[in-house]
C-alpha positions in Angstrom: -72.9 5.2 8.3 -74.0 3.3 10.9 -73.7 -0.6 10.0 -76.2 -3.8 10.4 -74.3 -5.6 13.5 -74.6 -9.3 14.3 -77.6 -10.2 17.1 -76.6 -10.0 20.6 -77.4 -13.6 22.5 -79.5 -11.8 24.6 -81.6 -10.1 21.9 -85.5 -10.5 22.1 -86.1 -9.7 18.5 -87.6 -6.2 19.3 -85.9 -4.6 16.4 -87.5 -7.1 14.2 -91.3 -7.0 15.3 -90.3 -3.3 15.2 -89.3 -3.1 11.7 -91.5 -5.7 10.6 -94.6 -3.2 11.9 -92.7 -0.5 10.3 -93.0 -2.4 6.6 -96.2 -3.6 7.0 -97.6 0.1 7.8 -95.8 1.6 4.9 -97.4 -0.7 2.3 -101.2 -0.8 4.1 -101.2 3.0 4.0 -101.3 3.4 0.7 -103.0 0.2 0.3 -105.3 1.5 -2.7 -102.1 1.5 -4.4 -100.1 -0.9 -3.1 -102.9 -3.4 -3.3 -106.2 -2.7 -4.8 -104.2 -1.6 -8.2 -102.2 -4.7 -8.6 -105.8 -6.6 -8.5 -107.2 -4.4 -10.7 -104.3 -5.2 -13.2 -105.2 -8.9 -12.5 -108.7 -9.2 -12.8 -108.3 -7.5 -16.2 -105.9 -9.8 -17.2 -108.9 -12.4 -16.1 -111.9 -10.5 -18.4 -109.9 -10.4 -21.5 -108.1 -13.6 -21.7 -110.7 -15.6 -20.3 -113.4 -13.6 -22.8 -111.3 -14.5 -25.7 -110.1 -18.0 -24.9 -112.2 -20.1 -22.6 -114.7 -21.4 -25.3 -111.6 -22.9 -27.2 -109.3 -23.7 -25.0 -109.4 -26.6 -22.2 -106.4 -27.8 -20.2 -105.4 -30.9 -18.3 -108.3 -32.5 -20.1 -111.0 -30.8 -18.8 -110.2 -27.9 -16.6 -112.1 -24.7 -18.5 -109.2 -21.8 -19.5 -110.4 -19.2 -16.9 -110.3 -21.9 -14.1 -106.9 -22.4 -15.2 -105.8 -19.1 -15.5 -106.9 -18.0 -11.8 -104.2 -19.5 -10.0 -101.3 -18.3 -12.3 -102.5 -14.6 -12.1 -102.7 -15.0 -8.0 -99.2 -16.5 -8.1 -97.8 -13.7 -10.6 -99.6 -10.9 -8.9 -98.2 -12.4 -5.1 -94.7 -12.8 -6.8 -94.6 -9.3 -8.5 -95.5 -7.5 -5.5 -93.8 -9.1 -3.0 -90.6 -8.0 -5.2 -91.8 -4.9 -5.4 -92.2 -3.9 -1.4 -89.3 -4.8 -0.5 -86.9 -3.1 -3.8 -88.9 0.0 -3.5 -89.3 0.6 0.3 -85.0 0.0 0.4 -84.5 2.3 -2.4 -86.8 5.1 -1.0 -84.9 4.9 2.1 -81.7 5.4 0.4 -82.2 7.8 -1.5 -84.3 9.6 0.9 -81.8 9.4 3.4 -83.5 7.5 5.7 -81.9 4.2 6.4 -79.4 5.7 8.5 -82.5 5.7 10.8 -83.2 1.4 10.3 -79.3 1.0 10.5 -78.5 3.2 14.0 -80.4 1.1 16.4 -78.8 -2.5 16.6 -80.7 -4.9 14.6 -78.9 -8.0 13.3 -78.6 -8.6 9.6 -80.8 -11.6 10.4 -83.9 -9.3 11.5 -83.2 -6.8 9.1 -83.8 -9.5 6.8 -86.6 -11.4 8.5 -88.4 -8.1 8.9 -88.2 -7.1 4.8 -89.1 -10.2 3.5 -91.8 -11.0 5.8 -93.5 -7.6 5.5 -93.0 -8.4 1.2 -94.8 -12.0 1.7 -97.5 -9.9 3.5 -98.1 -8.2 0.7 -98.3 -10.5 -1.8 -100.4 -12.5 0.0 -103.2 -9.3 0.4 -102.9 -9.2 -3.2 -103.0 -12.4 -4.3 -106.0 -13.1 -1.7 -107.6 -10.3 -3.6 -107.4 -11.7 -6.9 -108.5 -14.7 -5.5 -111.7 -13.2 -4.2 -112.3 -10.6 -7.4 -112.5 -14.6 -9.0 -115.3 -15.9 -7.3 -118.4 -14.8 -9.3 -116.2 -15.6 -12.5 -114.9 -19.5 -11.9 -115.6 -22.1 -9.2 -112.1 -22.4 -8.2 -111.6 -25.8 -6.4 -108.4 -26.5 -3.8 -107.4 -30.0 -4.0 -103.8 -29.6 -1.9 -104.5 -26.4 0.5 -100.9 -26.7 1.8 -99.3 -27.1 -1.4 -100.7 -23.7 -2.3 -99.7 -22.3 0.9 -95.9 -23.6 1.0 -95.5 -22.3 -2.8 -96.9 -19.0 -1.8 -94.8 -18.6 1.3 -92.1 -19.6 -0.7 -92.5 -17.7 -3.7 -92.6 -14.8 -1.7 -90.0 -14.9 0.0 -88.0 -15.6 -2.6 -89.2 -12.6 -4.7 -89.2 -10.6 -1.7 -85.2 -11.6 -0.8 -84.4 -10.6 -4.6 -86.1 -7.3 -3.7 -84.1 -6.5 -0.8 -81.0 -7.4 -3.3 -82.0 -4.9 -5.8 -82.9 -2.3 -3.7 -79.7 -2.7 -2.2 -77.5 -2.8 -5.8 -80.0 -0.2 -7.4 -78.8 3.6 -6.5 -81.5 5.3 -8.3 -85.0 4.4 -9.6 -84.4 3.3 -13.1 -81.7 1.3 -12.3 -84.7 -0.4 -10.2 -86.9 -0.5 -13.0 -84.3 -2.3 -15.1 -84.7 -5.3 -12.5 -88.6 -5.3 -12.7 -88.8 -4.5 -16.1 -86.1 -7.1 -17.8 -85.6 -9.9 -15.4 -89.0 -9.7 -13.2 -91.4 -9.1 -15.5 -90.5 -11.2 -18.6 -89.7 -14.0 -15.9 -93.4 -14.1 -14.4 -94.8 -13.4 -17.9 -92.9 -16.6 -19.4 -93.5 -19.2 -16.5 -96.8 -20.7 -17.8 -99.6 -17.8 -16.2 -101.2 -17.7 -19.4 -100.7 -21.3 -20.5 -99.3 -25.3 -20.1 -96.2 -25.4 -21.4 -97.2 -28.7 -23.3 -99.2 -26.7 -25.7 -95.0 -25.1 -26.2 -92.4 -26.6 -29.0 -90.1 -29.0 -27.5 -87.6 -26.4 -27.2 -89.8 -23.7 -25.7 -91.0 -26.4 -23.2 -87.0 -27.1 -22.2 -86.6 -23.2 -21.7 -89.2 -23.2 -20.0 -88.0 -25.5 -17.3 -84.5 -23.6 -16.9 -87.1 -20.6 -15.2 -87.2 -21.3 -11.6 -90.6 -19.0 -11.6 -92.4 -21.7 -13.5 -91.8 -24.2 -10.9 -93.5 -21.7 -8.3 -96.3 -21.3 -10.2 -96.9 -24.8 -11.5 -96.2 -26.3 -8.0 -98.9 -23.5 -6.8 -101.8 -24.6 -9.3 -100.7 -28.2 -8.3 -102.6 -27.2 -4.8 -105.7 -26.1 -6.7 -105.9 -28.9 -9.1 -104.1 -31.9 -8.0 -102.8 -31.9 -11.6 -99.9 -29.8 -13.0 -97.1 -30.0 -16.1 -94.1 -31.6 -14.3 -94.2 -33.3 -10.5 -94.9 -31.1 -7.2 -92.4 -32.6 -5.6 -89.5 -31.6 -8.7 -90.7 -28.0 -8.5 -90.7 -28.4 -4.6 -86.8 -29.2 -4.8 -86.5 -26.1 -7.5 -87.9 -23.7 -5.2 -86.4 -24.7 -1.9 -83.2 -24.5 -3.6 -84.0 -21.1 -5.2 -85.2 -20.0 -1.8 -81.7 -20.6 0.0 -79.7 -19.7 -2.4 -81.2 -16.3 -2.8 -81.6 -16.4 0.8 -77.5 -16.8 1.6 -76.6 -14.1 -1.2 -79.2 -11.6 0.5 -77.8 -12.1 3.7 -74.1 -12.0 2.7 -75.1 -8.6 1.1 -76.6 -7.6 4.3 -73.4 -8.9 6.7 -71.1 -7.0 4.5 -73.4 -3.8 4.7 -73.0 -3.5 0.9 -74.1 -0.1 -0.1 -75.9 0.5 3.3 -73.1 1.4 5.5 -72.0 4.8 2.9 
């Protein structure tokens, strides 16, 4: 099978505006799937959580429960999805067959990359927007540090987008994909403070806690909203920016190597 080569000097980046169109289409036609569901799934997270807790529970000393809970299920849903893009639109090409057709024309590992990832922080960033919005007539949301929320979005998806492309590549059949979302995704995003501060945790719980890279992306994120969080910005900055490249590097030595890609 035809193998990801390294870019040409004189390469414009077609192949990766290309691509990068390609991605985006697949996801945006079935966008009542690929995004209206997800918010769906978040904004009923919202009614019954914030219907059962916000008359009894107030964070940072007086942010109300649903105010605090917005910006966790925008982060979770962006992070989930931006995952999920990029695992399922590789593992649908492989098993379809198709990828022969991304892999014949000479794109670089480098655009291969750029192109998956980006397309997976588009995504996440339609949904999350969405969940935003669906918000509105609940909470008045305020945005203290607009581009802490954007770098931790950016980031966060592209991290959860590069471990996509990773398990799409490892995975060989649709469970085995499931086994990533379902025991490492999932309970990850579930466990990284969405649904509460970790202060209100045991000690102990509160020092797991911090060995989860996912709760510095979302604690840094509803840092920008509220110019208060559980541990410093600039901590879960570092976290994240080292999560990033080191998921980063393994994605791309996966895609130099043409690990299960090239037969």
């Amino acid at each position: 099978m035809p193998e990801l080569r390294p870019r040409p000097a004189t390469s414009s980046w077609t192949g990766f505006r290309t691509l990068l169109y390609k991605e985006v289409l697949r996801f945006w036609k079935v966008a009542f799937q690929t995004v209206a569901a997800p918010v769906l799934n978040a904004v009923l997270f919202l009614l019954i959580f914030s219907h059962v807790l916000d008359r009894h529970v107030t964070v940072y000393g007086d942010v109300g429960y649903t105010t605090f809970l917005v910006p966790g299920l925008v982060m979770m849903s962006l992070l989930q999805n931006a995952f999920a893009n990029t695992s399922s639109s590789l593992i649908q090409s492989k098993i379809t067959g198709n990828i022969v057709f991304v892999l014949l024309p000479p794109i670089s590992y480098l655009e291969f990359y750029c192109a998956y990832v980006g397309a997976a922080i588009l995504r996440g960033l339609f949904v999350g927007t969405g969940v935003w919005l669906v918000s509105v007539p609940f909470v008045d949301l305020p945005v203290a540090h607009p581009a802490w929320v954007l770098t931790f979005a950016l980031a966060g998806g592209a991290i959860l987008g590069s471990l996509g492309v990773v398990a799409g590549i490892i995975a060989d059949k649709f469970d085995q994909l499931a086994a990533f979302q379902n025991f490492l995704i999932m309970p990850l995003t579930m466990l990284s403070g969405v649904f509460y501060s970790i202060h209100s945790l045991p000690p102990l719980w509160q020092d797991v806690s911090h060995a989860n890279p996912f709760f510095f992306m979302i604690d840094g994120f509803r840092y920008g909203f509220f110019g208060q969080s559980d541990v410093s910005p600039w901590l879960s900055l570092a976290v994240v920016a080292l999560c990033l490249a080191v998921v980063a590097v393994l994605t791309l030595a996966l895609l130099a190597r043409g690990y299960k890609l090239r037969n």
